[in-house]
C-alpha positions as CSV (number, residue, x, y, z in Angstrom):
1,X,-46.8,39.9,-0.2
2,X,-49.1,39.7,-3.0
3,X,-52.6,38.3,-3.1
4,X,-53.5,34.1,-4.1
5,X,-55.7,33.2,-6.8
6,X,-57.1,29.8,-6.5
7,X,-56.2,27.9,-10.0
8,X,-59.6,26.8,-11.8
9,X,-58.3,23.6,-12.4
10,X,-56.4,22.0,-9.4
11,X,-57.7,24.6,-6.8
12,X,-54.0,25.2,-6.0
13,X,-53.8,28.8,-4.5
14,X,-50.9,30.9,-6.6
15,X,-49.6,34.3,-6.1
16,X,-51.3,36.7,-8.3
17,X,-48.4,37.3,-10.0
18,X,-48.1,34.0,-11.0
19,X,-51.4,33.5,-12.6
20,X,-52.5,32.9,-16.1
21,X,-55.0,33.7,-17.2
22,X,-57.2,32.4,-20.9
23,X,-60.3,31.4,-21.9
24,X,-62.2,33.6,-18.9
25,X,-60.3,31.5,-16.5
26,X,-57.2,31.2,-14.1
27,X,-54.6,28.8,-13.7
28,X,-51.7,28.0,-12.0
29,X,-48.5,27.1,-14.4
30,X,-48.9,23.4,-14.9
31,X,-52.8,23.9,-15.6
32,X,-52.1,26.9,-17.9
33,X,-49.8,24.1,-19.8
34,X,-51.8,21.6,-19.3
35,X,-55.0,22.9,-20.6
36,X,-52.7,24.7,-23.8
37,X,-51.1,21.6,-24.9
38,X,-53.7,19.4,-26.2
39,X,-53.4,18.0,-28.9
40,X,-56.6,17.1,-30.7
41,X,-57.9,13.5,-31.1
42,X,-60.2,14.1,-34.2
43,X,-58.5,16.2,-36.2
44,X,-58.6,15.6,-39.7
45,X,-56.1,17.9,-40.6
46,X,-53.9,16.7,-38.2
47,X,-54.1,13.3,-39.5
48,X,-53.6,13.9,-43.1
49,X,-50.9,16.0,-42.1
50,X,-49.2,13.1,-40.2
51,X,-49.9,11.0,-42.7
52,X,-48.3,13.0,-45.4
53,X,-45.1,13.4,-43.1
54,X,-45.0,9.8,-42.5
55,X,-45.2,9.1,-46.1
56,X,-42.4,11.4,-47.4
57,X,-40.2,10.5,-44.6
58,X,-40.5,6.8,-45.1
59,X,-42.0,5.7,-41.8
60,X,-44.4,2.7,-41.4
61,X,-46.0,1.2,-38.7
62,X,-43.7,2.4,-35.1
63,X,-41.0,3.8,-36.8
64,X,-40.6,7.4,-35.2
65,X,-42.5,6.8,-32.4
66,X,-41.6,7.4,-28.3
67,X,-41.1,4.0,-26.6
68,X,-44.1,5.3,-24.7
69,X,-46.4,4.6,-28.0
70,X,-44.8,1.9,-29.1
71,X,-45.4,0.4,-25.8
72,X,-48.8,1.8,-25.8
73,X,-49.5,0.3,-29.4
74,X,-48.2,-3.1,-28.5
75,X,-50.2,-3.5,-25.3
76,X,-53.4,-2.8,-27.9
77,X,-51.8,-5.1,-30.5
78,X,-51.6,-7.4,-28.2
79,X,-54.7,-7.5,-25.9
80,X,-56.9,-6.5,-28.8
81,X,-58.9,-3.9,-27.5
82,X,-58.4,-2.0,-23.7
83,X,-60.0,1.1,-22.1
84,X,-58.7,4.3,-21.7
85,X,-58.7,4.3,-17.9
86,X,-57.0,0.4,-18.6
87,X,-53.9,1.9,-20.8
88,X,-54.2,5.4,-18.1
89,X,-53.8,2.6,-15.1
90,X,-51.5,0.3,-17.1
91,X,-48.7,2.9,-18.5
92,X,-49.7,5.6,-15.4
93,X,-50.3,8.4,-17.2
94,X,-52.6,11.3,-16.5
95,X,-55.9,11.8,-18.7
96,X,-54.5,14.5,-20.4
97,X,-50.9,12.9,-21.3
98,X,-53.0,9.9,-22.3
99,X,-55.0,11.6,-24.5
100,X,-52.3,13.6,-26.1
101,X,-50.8,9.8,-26.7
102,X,-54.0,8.7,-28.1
103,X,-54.3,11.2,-30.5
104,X,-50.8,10.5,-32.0
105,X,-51.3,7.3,-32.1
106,X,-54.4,7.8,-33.8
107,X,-53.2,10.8,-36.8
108,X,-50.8,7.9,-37.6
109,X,-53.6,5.7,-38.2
110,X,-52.6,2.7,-35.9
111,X,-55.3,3.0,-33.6
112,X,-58.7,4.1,-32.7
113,X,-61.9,4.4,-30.7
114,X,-65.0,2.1,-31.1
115,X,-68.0,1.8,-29.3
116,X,-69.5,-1.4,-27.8
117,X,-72.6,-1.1,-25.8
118,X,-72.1,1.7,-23.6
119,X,-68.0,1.2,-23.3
120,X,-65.2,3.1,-25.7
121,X,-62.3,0.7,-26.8
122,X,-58.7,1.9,-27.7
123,X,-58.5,-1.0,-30.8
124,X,-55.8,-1.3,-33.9
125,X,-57.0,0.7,-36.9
């Protein structure tokens, strides 16, 4: 039986065979993926190149999006501004799924962070 590695993330214990391993640290397989599949929030390269796919494909406003982020866009539309942890609580998603919605959401320029007092908003852009 081979040894267990504690994941650096979740603190799950995994076979050492089943470890992977980047950045100097150790995960488990739903860390590992976790932590690789970000997709950036400001990325200005990432928005011009969303904005130039949208553009040639003919999409405007929701069109193309998940029902996820069409749901999470209305919500906004609709309430005006909300929280992160609000639209994390509201649609039940993890911080990093949430994000990764966010930042989709945000390369197609329909919404966007903005700072009152000491509190980030999700707003419309």
């Amino acid at each position: 039986m081979s040894d267990c590695i504690r994941c650096q993330k979740c603190g799950k214990d995994v076979p050492e065979d089943e470890v992977f391993a980047t950045g100097g640290k150790t995960f488990c397989e739903d860390c590992y993926i976790d932590v690789n599949n970000r997709i950036r929030v400001c990325d200005p390269w990432g928005e011009r190149s969303k904005k130039i796919y949208r553009e040639s494909h003919g999409l405007e406003g929701t069109d193309g999006l998940t029902d996820q982020q069409k749901e999470i866009y209305e919500y906004i539309q609709s309430q005006g501004k909300a929280t992160m942890a609000d639209i994390g609580k509201r649609f039940n998603l993890s911080e990093a799924e949430l994000n990764n919605q966010f930042a989709i959401l945000r390369h197609c320029q329909l919404l966007k962070g903005k700072k009152e007092g000491d509190s980030v908003y999700i707003v419309p852009w």
